[in-house]
N, C-alpha and C positions, 0 to 999 in steps of 0.2 A: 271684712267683719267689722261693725261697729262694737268699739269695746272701750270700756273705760275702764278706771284700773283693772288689775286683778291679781289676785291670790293663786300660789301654785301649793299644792299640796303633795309630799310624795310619802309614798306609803313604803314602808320596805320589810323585806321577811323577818327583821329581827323587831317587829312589834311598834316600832318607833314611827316616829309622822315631822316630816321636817317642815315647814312652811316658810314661803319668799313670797314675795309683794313688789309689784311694778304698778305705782301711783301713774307714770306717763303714760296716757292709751295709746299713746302714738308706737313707743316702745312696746306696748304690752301688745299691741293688734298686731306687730309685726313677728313678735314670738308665735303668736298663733298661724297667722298665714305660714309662716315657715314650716307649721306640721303639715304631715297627716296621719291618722291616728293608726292606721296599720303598720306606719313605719317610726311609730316612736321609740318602738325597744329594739330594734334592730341593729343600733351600735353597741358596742360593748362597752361605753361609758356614757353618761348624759351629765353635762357641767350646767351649772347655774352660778354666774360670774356678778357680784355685789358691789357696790360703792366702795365694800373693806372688806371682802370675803370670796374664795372660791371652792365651792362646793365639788364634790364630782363624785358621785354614786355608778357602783358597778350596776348596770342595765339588767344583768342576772338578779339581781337579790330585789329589786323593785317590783311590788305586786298591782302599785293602782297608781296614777296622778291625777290631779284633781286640776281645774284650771276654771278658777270661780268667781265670775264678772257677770255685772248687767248687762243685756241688750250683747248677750253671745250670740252668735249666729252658726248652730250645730255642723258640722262635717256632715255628710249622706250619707246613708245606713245602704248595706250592701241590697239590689235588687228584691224585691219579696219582704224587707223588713220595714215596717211604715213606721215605727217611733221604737225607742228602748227608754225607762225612766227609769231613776232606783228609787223604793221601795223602803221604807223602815220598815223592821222586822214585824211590829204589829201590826200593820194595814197590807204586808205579805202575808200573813197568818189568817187576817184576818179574810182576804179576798179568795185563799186560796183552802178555807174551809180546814186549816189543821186541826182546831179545837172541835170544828162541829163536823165529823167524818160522816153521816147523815146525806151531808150538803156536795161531799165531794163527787168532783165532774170524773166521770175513767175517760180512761185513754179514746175509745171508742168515739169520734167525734161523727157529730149530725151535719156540720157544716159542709155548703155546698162550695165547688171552686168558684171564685172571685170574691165571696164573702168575708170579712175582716173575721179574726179572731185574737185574744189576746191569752199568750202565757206566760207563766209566772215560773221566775227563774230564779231557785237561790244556788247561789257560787260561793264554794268554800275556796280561799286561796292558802297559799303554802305557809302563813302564817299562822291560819287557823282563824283569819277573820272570815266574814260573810258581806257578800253585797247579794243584795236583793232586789232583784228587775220585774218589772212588766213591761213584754215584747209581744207589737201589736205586728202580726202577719198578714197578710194576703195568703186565703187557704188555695193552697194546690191539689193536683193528684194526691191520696193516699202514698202514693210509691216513693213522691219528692219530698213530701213533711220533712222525712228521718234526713233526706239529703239535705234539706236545705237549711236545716237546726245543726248537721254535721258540718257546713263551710261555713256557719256562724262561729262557730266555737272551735275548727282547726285554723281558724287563722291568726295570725302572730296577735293580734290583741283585741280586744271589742270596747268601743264607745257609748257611752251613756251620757242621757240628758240629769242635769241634777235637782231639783225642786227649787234650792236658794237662788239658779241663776249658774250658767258653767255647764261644761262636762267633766265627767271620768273617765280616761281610760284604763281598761284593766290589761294587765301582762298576763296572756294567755300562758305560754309557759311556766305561770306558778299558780297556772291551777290544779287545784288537788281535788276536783270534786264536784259535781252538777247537779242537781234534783228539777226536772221539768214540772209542773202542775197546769193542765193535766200532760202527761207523756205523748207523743207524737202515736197515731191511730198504729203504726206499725212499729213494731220493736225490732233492733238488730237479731238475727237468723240464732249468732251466738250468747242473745242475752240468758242469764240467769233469772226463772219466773220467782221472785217470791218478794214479799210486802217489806217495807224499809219499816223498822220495829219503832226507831228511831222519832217517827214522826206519825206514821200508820197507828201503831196500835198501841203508842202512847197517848194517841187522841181517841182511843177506842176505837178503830175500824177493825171490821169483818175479818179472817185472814182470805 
């Protein structure tokens, strides 16, 4: 990875956001090569060791870290997934038609297999914040969507491109919550059918 400084960002359940900085790229590229982003919360502690400081946050209570440098060179996204970005909240709102329910796409998709399609992902974490994605797929069978949205999001954590430059990685086990727009053409066997109020038919949609 060509990387020049960078910024670490870590996010944790009690609301707080610590930040560290590695000016050397040399050091900072070698922190990077040393992940990978499925196995970053998988110890039960993660240290960040300072000129005059050492940090060490339990790997449980950790919901995102950010790792924010120019000319980063992203991890690979599992099979079937061609980019993940995050979104601020108004241009997620805005693409994904909350305000103008009119406009919104249903689940029922026209797309044929090999065709690209992009969905809009918002994630509530166990803090109660929100990151906001658009996730460009490769469309499969109708049968694999649900599967293949389901190994995105049962795996220990998911990787995002960031707009200033960096990724994010989120800590899948302190998600508390997913909203897809539009939903995968097939819904699980045991879903409950009824309109999220929350977002539907606070924008005025139909029930």
């Amino acid at each position: 990875m060509k990387t020049t400084s960078m910024e670490i960002r870590v996010h944790t359940q009690s609301g707080s956001t610590e930040r560290f900085v590695q000016d050397d790229p040399v050091l900072a590229a070698r922190i990077l090569q040393g992940l990978h982003p499925a196995k970053v919360f998988t110890a039960s502690r993660i240290t960040i060791a300072g000129e005059y400081s050492l940090t060490v946050f339990a790997t449980s209570q950790i919901t995102r870290i950010d790792f924010l440098s120019e000319n980063f060179t992203l991890w690979e996204f599992p099979t079937g997934i061609l980019d993940v970005i995050e979104l601020s909240e108004e241009e997620f709102r805005r693409r994904a038609h909350l305000n103008n329910p009119a406009l919104m796409e249903k689940r029922e998709s026209h797309k044929s297999p090999g065709e690209f399609v992009v969905g809009l992902l918002d994630m509530e974490m166990a803090d109660g914040g929100h990151t906001f994605l658009a996730v460009e797929v490769m469309v499969s069978l109708p049968a694999e969507r649900l599967e293949r949205l389901h190994l995105l999001l049962s795996a220990p954590a998911l990787h995002c491109r960031l707009r200033q430059g960096g990724a994010a990685v989120l800590n899948l086990k302190n998600l508390a919550r997913f909203s897809l727009y539009p939903g995968p053409d097939r819904a699980p066997i045991d879903a409950w059918p009824a309109h999220h109020i929350s977002l539907d038919r606070r924008a005025g949609a139909p029930a």
